[in-house]
HTML snippet that shows the backbone in 3Dmol.js (N, CA, C, O; Angstrom):
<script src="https://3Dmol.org/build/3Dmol-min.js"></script>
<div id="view" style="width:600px;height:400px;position:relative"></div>
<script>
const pdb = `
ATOM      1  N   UNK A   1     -84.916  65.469 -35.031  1.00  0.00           N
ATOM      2  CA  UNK A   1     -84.738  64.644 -33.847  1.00  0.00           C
ATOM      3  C   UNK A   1     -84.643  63.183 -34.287  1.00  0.00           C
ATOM      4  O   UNK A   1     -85.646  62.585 -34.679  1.00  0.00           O
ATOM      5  N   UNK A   2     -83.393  62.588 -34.220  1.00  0.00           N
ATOM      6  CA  UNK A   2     -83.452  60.921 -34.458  1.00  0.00           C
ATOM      7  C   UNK A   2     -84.109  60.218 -33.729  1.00  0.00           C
ATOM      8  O   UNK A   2     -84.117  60.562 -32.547  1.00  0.00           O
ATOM      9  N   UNK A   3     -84.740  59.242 -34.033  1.00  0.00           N
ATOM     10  CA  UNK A   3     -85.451  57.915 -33.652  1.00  0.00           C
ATOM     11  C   UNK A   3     -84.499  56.575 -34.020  1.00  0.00           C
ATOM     12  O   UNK A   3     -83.622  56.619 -34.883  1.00  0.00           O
ATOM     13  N   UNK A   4     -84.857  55.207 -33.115  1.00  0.00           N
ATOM     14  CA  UNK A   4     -84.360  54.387 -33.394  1.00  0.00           C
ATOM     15  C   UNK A   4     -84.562  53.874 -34.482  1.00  0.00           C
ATOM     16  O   UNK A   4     -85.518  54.296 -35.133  1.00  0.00           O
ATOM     17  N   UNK A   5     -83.690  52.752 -35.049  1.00  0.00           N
ATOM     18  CA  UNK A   5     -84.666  51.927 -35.881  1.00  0.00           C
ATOM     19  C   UNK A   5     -86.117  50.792 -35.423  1.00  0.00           C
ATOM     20  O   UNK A   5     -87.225  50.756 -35.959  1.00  0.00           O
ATOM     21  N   UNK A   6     -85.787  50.268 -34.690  1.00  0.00           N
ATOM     22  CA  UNK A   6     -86.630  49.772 -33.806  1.00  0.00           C
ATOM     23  C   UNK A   6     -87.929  50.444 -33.770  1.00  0.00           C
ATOM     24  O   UNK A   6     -88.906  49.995 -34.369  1.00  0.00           O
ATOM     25  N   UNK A   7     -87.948  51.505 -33.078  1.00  0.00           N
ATOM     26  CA  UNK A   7     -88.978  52.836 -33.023  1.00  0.00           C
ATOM     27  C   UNK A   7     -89.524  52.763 -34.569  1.00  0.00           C
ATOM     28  O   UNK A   7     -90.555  52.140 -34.824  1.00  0.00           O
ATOM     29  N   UNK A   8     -88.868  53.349 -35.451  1.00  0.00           N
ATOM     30  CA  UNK A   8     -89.537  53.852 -36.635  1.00  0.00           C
ATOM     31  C   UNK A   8     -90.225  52.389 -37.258  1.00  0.00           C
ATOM     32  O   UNK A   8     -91.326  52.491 -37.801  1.00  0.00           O
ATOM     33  N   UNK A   9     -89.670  51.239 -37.188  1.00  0.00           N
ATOM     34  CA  UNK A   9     -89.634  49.888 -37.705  1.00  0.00           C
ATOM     35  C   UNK A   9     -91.336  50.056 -37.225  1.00  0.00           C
ATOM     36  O   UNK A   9     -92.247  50.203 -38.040  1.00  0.00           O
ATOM     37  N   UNK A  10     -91.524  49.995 -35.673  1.00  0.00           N
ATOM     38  CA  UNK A  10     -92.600  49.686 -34.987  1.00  0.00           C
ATOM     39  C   UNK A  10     -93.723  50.504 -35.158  1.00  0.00           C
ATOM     40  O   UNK A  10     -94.869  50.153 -34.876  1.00  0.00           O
ATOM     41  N   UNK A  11     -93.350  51.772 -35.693  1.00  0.00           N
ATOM     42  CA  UNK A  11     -94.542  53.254 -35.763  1.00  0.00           C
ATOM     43  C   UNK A  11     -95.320  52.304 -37.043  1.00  0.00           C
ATOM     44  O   UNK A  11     -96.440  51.810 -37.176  1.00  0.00           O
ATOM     45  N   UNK A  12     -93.812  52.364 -38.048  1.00  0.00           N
ATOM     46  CA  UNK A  12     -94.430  51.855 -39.522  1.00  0.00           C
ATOM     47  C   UNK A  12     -95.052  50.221 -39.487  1.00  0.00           C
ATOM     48  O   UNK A  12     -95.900  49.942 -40.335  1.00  0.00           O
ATOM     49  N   UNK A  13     -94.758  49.495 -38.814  1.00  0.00           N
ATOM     50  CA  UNK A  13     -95.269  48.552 -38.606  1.00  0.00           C
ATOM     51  C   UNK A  13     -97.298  48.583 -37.933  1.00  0.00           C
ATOM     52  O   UNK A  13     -98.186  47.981 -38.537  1.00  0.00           O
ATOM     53  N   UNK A  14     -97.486  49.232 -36.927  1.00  0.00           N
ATOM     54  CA  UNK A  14     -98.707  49.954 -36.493  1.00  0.00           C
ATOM     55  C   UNK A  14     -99.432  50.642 -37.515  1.00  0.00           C
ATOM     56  O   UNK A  14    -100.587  50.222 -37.579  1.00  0.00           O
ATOM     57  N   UNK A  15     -99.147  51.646 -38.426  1.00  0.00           N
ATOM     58  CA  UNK A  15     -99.402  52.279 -39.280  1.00  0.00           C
ATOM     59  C   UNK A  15    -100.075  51.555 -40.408  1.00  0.00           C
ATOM     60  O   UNK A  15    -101.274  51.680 -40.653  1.00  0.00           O
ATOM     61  N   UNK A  16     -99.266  50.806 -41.071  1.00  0.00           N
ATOM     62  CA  UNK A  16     -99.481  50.155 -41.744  1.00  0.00           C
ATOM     63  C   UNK A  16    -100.441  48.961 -41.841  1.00  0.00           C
ATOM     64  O   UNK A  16    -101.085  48.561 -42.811  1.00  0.00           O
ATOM     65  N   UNK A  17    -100.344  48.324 -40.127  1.00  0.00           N
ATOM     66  CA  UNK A  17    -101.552  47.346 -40.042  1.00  0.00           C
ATOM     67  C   UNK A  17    -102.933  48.194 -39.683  1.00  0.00           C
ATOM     68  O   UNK A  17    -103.983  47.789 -40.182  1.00  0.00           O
ATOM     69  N   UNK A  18    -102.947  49.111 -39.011  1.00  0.00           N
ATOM     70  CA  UNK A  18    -103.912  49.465 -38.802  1.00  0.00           C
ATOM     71  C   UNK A  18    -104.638  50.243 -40.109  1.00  0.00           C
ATOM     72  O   UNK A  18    -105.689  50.860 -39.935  1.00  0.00           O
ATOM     73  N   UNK A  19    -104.076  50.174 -41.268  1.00  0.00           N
ATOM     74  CA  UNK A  19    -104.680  50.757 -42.193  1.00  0.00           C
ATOM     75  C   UNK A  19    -105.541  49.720 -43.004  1.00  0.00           C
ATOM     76  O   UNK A  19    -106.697  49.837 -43.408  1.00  0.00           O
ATOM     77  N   UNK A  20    -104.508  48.490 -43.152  1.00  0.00           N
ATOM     78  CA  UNK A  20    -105.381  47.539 -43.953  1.00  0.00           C
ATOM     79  C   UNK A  20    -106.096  46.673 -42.919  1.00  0.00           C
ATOM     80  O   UNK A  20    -107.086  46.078 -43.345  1.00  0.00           O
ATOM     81  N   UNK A  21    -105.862  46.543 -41.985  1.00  0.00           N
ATOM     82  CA  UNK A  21    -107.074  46.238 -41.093  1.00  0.00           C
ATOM     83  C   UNK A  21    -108.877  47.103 -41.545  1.00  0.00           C
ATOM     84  O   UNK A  21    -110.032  46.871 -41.901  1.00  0.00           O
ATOM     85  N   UNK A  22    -107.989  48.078 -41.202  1.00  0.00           N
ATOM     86  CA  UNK A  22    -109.189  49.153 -41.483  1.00  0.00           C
ATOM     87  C   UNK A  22    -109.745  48.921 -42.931  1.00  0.00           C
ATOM     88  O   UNK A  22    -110.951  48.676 -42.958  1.00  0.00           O
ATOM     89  N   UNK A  23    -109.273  48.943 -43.815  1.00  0.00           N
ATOM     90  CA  UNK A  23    -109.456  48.759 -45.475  1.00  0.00           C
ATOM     91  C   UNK A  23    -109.823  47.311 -45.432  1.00  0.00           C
ATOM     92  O   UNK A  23    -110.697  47.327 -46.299  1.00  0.00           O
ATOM     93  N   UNK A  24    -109.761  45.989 -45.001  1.00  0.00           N
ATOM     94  CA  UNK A  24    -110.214  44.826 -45.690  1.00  0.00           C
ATOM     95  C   UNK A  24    -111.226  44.278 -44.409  1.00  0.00           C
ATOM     96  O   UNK A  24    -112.119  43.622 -44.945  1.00  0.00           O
ATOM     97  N   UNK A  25    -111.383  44.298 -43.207  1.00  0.00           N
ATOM     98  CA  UNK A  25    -112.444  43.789 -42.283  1.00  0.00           C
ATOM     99  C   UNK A  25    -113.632  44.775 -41.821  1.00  0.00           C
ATOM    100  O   UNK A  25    -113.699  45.980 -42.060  1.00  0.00           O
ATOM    101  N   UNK A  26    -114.136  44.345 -41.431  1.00  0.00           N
ATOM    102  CA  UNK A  26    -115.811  45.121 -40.897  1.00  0.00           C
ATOM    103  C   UNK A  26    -115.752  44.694 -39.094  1.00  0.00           C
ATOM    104  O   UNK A  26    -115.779  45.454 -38.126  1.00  0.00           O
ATOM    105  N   UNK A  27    -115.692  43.664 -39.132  1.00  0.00           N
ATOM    106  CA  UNK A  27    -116.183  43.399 -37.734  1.00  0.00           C
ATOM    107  C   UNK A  27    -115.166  43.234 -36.490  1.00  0.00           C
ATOM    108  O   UNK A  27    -114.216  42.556 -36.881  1.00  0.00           O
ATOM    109  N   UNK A  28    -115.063  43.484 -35.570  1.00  0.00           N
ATOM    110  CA  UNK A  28    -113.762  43.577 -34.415  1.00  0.00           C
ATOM    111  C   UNK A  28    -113.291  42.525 -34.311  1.00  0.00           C
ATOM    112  O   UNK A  28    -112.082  42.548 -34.539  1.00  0.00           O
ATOM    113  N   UNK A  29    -113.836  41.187 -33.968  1.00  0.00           N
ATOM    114  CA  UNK A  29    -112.977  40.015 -33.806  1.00  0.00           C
ATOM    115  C   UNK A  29    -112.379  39.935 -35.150  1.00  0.00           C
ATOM    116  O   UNK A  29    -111.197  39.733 -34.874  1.00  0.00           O
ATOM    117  N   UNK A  30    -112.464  39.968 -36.439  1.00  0.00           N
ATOM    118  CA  UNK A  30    -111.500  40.106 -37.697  1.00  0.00           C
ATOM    119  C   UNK A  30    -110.542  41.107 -37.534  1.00  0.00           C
ATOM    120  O   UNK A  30    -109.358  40.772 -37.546  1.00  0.00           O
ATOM    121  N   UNK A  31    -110.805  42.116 -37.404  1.00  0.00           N
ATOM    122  CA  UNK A  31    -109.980  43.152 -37.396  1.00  0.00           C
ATOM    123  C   UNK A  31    -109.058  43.077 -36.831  1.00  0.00           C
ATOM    124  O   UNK A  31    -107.949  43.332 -37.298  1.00  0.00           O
ATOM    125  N   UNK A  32    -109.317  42.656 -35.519  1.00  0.00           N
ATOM    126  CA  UNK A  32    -108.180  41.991 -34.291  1.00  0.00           C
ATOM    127  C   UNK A  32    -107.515  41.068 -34.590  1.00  0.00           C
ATOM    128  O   UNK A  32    -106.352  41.183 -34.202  1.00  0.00           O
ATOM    129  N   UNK A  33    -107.782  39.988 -35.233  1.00  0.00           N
ATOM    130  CA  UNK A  33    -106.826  38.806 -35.790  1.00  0.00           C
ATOM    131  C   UNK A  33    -106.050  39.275 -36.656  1.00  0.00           C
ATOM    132  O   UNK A  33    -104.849  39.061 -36.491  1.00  0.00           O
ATOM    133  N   UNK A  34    -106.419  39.925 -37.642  1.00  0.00           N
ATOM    134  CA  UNK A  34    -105.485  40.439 -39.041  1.00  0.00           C
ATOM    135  C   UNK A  34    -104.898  41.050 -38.446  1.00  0.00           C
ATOM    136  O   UNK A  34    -103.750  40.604 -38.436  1.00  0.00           O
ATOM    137  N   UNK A  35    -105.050  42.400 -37.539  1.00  0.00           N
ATOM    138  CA  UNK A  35    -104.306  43.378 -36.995  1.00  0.00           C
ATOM    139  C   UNK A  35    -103.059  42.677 -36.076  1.00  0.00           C
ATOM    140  O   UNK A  35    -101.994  43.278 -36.215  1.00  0.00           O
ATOM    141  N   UNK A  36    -103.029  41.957 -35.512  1.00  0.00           N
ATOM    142  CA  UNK A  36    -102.320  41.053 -34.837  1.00  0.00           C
ATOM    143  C   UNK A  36    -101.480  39.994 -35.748  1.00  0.00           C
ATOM    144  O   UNK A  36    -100.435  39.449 -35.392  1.00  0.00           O
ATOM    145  N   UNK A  37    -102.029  39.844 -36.779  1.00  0.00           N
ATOM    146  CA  UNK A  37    -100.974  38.929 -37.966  1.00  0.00           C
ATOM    147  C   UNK A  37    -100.322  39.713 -38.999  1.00  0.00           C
ATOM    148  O   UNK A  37     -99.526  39.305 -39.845  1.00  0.00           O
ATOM    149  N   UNK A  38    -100.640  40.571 -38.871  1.00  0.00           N
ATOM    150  CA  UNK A  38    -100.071  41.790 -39.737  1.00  0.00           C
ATOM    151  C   UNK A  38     -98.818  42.486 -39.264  1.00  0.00           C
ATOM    152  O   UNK A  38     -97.850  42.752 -39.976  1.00  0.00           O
ATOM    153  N   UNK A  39     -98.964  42.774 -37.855  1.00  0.00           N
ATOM    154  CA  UNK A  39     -97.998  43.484 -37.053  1.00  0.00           C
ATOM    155  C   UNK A  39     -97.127  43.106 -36.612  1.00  0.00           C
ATOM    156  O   UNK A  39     -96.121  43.809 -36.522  1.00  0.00           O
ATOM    157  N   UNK A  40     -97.184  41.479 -36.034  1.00  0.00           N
ATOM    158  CA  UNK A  40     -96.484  40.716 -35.622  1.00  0.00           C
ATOM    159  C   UNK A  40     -95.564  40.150 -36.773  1.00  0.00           C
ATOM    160  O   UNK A  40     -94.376  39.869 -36.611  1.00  0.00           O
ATOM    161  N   UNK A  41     -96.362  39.999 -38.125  1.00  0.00           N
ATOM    162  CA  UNK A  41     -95.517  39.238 -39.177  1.00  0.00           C
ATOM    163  C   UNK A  41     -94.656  40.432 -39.416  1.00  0.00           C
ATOM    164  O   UNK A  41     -93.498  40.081 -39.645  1.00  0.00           O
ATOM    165  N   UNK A  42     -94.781  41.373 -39.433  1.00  0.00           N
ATOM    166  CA  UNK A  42     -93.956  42.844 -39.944  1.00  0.00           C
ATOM    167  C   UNK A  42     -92.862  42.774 -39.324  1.00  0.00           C
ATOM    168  O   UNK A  42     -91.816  42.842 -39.970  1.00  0.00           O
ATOM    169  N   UNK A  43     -92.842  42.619 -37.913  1.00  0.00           N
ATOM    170  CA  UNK A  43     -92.200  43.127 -36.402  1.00  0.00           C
ATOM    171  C   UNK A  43     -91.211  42.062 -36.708  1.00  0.00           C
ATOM    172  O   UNK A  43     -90.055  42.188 -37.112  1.00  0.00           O
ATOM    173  N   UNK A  44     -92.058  40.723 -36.369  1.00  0.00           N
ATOM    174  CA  UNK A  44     -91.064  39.738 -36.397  1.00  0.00           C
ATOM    175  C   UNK A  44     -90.618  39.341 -37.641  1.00  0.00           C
ATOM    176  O   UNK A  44     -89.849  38.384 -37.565  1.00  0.00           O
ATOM    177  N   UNK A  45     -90.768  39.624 -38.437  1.00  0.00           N
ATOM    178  CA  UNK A  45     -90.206  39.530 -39.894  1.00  0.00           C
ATOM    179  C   UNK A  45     -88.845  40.491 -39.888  1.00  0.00           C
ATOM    180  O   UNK A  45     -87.735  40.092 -40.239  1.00  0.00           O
ATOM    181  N   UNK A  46     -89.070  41.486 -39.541  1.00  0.00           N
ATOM    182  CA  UNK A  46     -88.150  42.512 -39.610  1.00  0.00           C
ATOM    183  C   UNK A  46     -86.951  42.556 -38.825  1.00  0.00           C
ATOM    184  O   UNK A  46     -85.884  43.123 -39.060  1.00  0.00           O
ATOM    185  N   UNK A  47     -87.396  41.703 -37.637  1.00  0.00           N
ATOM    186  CA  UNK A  47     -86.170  41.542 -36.893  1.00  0.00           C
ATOM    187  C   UNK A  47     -85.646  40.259 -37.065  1.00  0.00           C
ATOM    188  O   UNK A  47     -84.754  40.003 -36.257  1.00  0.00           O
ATOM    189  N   UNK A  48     -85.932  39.310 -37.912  1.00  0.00           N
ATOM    190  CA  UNK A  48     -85.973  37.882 -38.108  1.00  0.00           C
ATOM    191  C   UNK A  48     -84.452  38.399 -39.015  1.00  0.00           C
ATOM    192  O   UNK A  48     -83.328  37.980 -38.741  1.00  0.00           O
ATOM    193  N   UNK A  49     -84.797  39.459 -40.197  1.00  0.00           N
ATOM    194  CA  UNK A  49     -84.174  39.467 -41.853  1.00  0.00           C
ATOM    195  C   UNK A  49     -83.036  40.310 -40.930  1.00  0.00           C
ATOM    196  O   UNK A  49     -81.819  40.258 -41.105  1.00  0.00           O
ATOM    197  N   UNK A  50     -83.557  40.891 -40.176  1.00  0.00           N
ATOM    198  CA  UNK A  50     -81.843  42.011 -39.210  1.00  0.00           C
ATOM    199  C   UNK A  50     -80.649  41.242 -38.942  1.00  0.00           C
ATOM    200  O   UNK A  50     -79.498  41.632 -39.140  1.00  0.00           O
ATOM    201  N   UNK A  51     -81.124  39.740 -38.320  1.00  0.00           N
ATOM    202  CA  UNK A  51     -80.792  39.301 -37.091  1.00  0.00           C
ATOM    203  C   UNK A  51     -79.887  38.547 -38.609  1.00  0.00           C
ATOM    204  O   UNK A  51     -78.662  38.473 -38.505  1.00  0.00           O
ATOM    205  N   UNK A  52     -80.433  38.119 -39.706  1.00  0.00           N
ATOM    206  CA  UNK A  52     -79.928  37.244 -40.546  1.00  0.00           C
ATOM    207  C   UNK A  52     -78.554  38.032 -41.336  1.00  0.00           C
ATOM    208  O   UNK A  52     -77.454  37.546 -41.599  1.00  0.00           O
ATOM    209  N   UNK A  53     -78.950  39.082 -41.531  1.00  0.00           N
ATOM    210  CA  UNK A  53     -77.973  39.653 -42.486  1.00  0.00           C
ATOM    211  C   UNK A  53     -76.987  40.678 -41.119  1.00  0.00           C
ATOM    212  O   UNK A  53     -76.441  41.747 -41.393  1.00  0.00           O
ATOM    213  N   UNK A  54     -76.961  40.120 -39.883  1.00  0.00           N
ATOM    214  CA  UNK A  54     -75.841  40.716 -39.055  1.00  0.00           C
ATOM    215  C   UNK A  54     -75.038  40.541 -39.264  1.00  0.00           C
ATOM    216  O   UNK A  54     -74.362  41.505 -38.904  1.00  0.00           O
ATOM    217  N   UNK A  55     -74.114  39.415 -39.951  1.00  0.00           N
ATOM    218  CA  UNK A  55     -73.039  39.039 -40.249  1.00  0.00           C
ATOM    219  C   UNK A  55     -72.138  39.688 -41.368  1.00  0.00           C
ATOM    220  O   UNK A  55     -70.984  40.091 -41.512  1.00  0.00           O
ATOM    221  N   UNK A  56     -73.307  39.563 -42.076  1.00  0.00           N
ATOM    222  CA  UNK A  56     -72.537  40.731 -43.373  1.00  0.00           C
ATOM    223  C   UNK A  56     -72.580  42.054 -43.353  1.00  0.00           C
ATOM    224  O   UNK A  56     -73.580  42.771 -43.395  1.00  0.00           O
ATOM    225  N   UNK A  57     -71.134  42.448 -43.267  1.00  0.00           N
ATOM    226  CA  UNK A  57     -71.280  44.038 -42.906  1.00  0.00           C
ATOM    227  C   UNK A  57     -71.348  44.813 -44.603  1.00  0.00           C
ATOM    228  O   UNK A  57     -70.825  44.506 -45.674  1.00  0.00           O
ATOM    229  N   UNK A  58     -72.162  45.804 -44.220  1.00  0.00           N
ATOM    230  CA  UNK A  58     -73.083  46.834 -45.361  1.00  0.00           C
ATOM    231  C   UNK A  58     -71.157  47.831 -45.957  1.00  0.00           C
ATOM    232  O   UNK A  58     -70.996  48.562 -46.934  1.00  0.00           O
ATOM    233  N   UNK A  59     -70.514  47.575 -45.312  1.00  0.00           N
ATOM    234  CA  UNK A  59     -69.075  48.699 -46.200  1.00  0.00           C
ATOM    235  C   UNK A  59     -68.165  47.652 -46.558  1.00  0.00           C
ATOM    236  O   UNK A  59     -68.257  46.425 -46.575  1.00  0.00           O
ATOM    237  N   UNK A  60     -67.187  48.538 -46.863  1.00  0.00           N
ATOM    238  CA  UNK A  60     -65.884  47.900 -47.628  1.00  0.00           C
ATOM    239  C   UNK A  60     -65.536  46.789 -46.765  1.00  0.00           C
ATOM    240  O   UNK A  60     -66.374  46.437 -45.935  1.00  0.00           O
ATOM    241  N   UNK A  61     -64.402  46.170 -46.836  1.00  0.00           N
ATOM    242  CA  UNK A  61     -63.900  45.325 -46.276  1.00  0.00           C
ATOM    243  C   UNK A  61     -62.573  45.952 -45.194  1.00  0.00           C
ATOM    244  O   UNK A  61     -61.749  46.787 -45.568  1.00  0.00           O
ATOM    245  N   UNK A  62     -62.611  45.352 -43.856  1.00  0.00           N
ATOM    246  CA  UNK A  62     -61.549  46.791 -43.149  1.00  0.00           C
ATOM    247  C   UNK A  62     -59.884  45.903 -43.333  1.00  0.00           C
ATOM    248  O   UNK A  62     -59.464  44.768 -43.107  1.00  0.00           O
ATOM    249  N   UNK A  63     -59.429  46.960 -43.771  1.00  0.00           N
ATOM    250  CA  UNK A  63     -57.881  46.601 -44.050  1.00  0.00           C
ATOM    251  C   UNK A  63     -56.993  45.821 -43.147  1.00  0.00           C
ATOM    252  O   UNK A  63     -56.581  46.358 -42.120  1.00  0.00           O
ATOM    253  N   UNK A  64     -56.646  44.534 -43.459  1.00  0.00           N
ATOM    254  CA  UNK A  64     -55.669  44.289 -42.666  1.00  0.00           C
ATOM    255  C   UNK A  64     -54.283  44.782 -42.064  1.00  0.00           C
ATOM    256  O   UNK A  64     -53.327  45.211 -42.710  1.00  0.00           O
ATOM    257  N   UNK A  65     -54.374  44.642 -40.816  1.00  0.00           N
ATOM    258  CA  UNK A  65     -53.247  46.009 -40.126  1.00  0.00           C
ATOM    259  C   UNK A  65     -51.838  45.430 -40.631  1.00  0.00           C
ATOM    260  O   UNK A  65     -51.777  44.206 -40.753  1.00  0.00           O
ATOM    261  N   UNK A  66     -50.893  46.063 -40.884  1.00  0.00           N
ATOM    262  CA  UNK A  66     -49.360  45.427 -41.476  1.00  0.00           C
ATOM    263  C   UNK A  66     -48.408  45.575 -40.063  1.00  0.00           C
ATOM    264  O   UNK A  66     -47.229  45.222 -40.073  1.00  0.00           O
TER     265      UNK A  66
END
`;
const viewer = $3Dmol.createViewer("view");
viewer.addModel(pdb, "pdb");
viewer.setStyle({}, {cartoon: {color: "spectrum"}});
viewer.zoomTo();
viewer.render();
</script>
């Protein structure tokens, strides 16, 4: 079953903070700040580097029509 990118971006984004949240703080107000700078830097990082490299397309170059 496909998922977006968006979707998967955001699972792995969650995933990932909530692990090292979990692994480097003890107490809830920490946990909550990192967890929140973690997710957000991911999220918006990720759509920051999308938004940058839209221009350049990932294939060949498309043939000019004759």
């Amino acid at each position: 079953m496909p998922h977006s990118h968006l979707f998967l971006m955001t699972l792995y984004a969650l995933l990932v903070s909530v692990f090292f949240t979990v692994l480097w703080k003890r107490d809830r107000r920490s946990q909550l700040k990192i967890f929140l700078q973690l997710f957000l830097g991911m999220m918006v990082g990720g759509i920051l580097l999308a938004w940058l490299m839209f221009p350049f397309p990932s294939g060949p170059p498309a043939p000019f029509p004759s």
